[in-house]
N, C-alpha and C positions, 0 to 999 in steps of 0.2 A: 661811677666812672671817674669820677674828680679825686677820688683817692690811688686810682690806681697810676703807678711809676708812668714817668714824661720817656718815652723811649728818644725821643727826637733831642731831647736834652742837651748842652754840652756838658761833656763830662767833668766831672768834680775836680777841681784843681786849688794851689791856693789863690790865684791870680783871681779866680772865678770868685770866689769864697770871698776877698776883698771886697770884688765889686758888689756882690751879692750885700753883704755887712753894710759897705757905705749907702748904697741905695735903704736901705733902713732908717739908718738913723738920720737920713737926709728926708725923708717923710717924716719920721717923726721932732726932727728939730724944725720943720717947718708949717707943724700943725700947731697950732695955738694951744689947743682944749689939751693936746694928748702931752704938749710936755710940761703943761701947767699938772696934770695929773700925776705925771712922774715928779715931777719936782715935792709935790704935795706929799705926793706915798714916799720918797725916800727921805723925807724927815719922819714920817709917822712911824715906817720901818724901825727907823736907827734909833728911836726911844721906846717901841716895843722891846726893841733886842735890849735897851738897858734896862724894861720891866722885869722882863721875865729870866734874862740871865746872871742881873745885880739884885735890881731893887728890890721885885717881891721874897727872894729867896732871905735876904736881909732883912729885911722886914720880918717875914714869918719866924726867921730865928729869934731875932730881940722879942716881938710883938706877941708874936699869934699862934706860938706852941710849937714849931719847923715844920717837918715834909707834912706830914696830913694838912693841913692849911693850904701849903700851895697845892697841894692833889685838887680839897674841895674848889680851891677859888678855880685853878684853871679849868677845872670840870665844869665848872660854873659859864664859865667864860661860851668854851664849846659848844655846851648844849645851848646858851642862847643864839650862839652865830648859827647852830641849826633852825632854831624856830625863827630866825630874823628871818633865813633865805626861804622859808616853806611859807611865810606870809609874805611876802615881798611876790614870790612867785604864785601868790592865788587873790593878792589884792592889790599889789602895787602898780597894777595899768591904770587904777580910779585916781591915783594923784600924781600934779607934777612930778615928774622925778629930779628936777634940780633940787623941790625944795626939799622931796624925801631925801635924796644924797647931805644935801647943807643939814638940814637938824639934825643927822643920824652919823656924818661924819665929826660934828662933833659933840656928839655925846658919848661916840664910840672908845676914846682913848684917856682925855686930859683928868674929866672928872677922878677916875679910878686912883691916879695920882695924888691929888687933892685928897680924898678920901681914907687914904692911907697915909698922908703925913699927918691928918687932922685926928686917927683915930687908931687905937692899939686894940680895938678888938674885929674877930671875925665879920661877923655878921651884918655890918652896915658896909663891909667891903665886899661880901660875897654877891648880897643883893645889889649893887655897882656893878660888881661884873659880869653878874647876869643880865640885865640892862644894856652895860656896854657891848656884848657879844650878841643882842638882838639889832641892836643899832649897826654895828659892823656889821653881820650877817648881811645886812642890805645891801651893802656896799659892789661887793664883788661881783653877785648881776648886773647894777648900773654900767659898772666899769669894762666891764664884759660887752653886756651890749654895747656901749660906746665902741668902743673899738671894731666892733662887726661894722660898724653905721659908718664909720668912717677909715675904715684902711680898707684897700682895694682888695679884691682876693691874691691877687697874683702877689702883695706884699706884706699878706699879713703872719708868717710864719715871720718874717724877718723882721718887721716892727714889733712885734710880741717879743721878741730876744731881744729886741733892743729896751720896751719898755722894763721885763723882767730884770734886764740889768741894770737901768737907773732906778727901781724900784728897790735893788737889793744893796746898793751902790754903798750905801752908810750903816747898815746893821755891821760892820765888825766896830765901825767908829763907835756908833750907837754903845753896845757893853763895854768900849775900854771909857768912855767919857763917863758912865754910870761909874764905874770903880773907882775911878780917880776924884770924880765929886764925892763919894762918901767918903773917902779916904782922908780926903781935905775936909768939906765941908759938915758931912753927917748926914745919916739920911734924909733927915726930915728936910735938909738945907736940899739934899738931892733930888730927893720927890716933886719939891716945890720947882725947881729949875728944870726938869725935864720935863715935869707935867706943862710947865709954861710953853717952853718950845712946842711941844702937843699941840697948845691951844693954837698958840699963833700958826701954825702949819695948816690947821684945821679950818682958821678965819679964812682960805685963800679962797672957797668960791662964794662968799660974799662977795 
């Protein structure tokens, strides 16, 4: 019954649709946890977007042989964010989940970076990003259930669009700042300075 159309409703307008928008992001700029979260993920975002649309592709050209490399690594990636989320969901009620979210967010992103400015071959990067993709796999249930536990039902289509938007907010920033540091600086100089941002993003629920 909770899925089916509000007939009582007023109808869709944009006046509505304002208010509707600002009552969102006015719960979520005034929760603590959920825009420290957004804040969090929209740095992690906009240096994935620099992974996977500069760095690794660059990388894999100079380094690691081109397309079959990024195929295997981001396959690699994948299949661990599956096995993170299928043991997160049959073991992860047994532990804190601050401290599962704290190790696993940051093992999920900075190291892969490090590991690939430190190293021109496949293989101690593949096993990284298999790693990293079991560690991230966690993530997204934590984040998930937080937001069930604390947005109300009546507001949580409208704070989910608000958080998906400061989530997404810096990936176009994210790949043009990857181009232009390799451009300028090299990649290895590039790896190292985006993997940083990673990390410091990552320190935030310490």
């Amino acid at each position: 019954r909770a899925a089916e159309p509000r007939k009582a409703e007023a109808p869709v307008s944009l006046r509505a649709y304002g208010s509707e928008l600002r009552e969102g992001y006015t719960h979520l700029l005034g929760n603590r946890l959920l825009l420290a979260i957004v804040v969090m993920v929209m740095f992690m975002n906009g240096t994935d977007q620099g992974w996977y649309a500069v760095l690794l592709p660059v990388h894999a050209e100079a380094e690691l042989g081109g397309a079959t490399a990024i195929g295997l690594l981001t396959a690699m990636f994948g299949a661990g964010g599956l096995v993170g989320a299928l043991l997160y969901g049959a073991v992860g009620h047994r532990f804190s989940r601050r401290t599962v979210f704290t190790v696993c967010v940051i093992l999920c992103g900075a190291p892969r970076f490090l590991v690939a400015a430190a190293t021109g071959t496949t293989l101690p990067l593949a096993v990284t990003m298999l790693l990293g993709g079991i560690a991230g796999g966690v993530l997204n249930p934590i984040l998930t259930t937080v937001v069930y536990e604390r947005v109300p039902d009546r507001l949580r289509s409208r704070v989910s669009g608000a958080l998906t938007a400061g989530c997404e907010f810096a990936m176009p920033l994210g790949g043009l700042a990857a181009g232009l540091l390799v451009e300028g600086a090299g990649v290895t100089a590039a790896l190292l300075l985006m993997g940083g941002v990673y990390f410091l993003a990552t320190l935030s629920p310490l």
